[in-house]
Structure formats: structure tokens, C-alpha cells
TORKOL-4160 file (C-alpha; in steps of 0.2 Angstrom, whole numbers, padded with zeros to 4 digits, m for minus):
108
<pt num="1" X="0198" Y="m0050" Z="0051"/>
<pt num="2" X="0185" Y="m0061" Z="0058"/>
<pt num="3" X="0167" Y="m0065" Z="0053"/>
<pt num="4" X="0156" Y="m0051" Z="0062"/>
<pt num="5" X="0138" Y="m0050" Z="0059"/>
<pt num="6" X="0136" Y="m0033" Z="0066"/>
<pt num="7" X="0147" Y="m0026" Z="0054"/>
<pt num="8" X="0141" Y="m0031" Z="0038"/>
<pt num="9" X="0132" Y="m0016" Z="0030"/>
<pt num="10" X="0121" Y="m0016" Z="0014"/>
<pt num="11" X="0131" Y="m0007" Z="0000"/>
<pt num="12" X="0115" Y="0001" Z="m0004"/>
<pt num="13" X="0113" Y="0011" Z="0011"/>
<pt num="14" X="0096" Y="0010" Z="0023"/>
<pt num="15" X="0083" Y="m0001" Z="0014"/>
<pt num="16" X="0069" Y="0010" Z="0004"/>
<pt num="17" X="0083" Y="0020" Z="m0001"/>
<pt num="18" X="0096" Y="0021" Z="m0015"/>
<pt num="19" X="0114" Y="0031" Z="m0014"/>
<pt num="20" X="0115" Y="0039" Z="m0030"/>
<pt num="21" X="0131" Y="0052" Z="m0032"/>
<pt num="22" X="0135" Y="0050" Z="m0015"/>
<pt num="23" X="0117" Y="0056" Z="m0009"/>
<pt num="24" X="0101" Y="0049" Z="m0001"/>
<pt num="25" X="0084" Y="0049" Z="m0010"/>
<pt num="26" X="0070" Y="0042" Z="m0005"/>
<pt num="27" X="0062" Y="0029" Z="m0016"/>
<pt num="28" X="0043" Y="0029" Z="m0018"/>
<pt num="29" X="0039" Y="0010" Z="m0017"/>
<pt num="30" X="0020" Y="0015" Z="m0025"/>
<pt num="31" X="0030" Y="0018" Z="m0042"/>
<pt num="32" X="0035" Y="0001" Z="m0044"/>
<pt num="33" X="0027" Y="m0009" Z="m0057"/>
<pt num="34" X="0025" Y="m0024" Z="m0045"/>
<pt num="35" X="0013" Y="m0014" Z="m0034"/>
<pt num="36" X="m0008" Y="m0012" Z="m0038"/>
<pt num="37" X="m0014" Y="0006" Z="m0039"/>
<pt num="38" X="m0025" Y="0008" Z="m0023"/>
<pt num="39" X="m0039" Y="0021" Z="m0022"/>
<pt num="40" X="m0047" Y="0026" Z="m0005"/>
<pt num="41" X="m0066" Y="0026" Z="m0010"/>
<pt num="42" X="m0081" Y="0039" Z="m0005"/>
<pt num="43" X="m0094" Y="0031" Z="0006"/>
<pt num="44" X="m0107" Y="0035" Z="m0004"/>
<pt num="45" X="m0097" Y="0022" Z="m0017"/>
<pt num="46" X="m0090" Y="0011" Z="m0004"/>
<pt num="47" X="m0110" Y="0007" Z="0001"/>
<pt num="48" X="m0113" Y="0004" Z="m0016"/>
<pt num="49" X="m0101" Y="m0009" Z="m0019"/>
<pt num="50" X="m0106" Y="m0018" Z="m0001"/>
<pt num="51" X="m0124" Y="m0017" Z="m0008"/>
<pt num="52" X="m0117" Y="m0025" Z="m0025"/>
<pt num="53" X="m0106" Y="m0036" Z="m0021"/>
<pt num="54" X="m0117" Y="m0043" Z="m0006"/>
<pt num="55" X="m0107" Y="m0042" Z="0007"/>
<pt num="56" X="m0104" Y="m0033" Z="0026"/>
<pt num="57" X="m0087" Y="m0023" Z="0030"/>
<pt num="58" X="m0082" Y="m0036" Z="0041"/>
<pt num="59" X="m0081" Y="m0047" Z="0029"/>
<pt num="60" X="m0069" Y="m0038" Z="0016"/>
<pt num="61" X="m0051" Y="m0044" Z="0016"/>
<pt num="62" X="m0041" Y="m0031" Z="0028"/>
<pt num="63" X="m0025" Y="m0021" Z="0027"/>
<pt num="64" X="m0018" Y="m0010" Z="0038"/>
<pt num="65" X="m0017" Y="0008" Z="0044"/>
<pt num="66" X="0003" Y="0007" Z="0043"/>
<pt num="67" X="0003" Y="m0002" Z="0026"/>
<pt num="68" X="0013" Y="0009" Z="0014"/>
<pt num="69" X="m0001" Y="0010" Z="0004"/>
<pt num="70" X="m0009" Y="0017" Z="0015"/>
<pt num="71" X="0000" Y="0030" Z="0023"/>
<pt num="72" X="0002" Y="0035" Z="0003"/>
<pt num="73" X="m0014" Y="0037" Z="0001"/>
<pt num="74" X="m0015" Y="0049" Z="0019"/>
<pt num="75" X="m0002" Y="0060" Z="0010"/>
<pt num="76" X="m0009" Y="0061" Z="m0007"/>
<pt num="77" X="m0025" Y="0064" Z="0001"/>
<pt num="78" X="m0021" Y="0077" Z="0014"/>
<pt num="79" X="m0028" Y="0070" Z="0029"/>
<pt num="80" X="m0028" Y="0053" Z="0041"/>
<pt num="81" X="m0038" Y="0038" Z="0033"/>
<pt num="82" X="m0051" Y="0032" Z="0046"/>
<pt num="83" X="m0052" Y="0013" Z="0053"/>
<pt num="84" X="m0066" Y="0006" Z="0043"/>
<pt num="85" X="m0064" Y="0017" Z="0026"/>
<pt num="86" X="m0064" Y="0005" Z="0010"/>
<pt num="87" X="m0051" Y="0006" Z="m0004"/>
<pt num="88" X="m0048" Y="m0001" Z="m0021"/>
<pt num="89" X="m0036" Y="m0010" Z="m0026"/>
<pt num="90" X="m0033" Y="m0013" Z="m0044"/>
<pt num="91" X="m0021" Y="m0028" Z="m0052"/>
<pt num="92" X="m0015" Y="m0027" Z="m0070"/>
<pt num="93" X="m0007" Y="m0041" Z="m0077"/>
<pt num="94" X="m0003" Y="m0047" Z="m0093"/>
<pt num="95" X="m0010" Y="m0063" Z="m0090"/>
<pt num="96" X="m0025" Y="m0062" Z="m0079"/>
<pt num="97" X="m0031" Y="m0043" Z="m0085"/>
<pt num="98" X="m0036" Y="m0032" Z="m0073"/>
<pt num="99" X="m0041" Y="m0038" Z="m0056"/>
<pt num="100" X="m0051" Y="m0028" Z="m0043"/>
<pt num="101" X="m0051" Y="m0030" Z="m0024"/>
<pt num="102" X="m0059" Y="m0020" Z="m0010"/>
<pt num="103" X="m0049" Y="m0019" Z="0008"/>
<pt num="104" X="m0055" Y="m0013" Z="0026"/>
<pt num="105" X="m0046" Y="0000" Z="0033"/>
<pt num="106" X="m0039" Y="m0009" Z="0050"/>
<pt num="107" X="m0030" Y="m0001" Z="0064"/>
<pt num="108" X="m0020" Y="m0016" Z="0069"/>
């Protein structure tokens, strides 16, 4: 048979998912240890930390409204997570300790 890109498949089955006894299930990627725990903050808090850390919204690193992590958050939540909302994000590592970061709800 000849070399066909099209035809390769991944064993695995559609990425974000693992077969397992012949079925489909879903794999929550928020589990993984590689990934920081993120927490959508109240804006009574999220002003506090702008004031604290002496900075405007604008200025706060971004991520975006169809990150996993976000869309995560919208389920755990209950509801959308608006453009503009601040959330937490939190690094552990066995080297550096913990590491926290604050991110800017984006559309796009």
C-alpha cells in the first residue's frame, strides 16, 4: 500500500480523548498536573489587587474567552465569564514554590 497522509489515524482516537475498553471518554485537561489551578475573582477583590499591585486592566497579561480554562471555569461556575473579568492563576512548582499571576478576560 502507498504512503497516504490522509489515512494515517491517531491509535488514540480524537485528541482530548482516550479509548479505553472500546469506549470514549472525555479527558478533563484541568486535571493534569502540568496545568495551574485558575480562580475567576470577585470584583470587589479583582479592584484590590489592581490597587495593590499598582496597575490598570489593560495592563494585565490576557487570555482568552475560548481558553480551556476558561470555558472550565464558565461550567464550574454556572454562567458566561464576561470580557474584562480578572482570574487567578496559581503555579506550584517544586522548584520555584508557588507562583501567582492575574490574567484579563479577552474576547479575542
Amino acid at each position: 500500500m502507498r504512503y497516504n497522509p490522509r489515512r494515517i489515524e491517531n491509535p488514540r482516537g480524537p485528541v482530548g480523548q482516550r479509548i479505553a475498553g472500546g469506549s470514549a471518554m472525555a479527558l478533563d485537561v484541568m486535571e493534569h498536573e502540568l496545568v495551574p489551578e485558575h480562580h475567576l475573582l470577585a470584583e470587589e477583590e479583582a479592584e484590590r489587587v489592581l490597587e495593590e499591585l499598582k496597575v490598570d486592566r489593560d495592563q494585565l497579561p490576557k487570555i482568552k474567552k475560548g481558553d480551556p480554562a476558561i470555558k472550565f471555569l464558565e461550567r464550574s461556575s454556572g454562567g458566561a465569564i464576561d470580557e474584562g473579568r480578572i482570574v487567578k492563576v496559581v503555579r506550584r512548582s517544586h522548584t520555584a514554590g508557588v507562583f501567582v499571576a492575574y490574567r484579563i478576560v479577552v474576547e479575542r
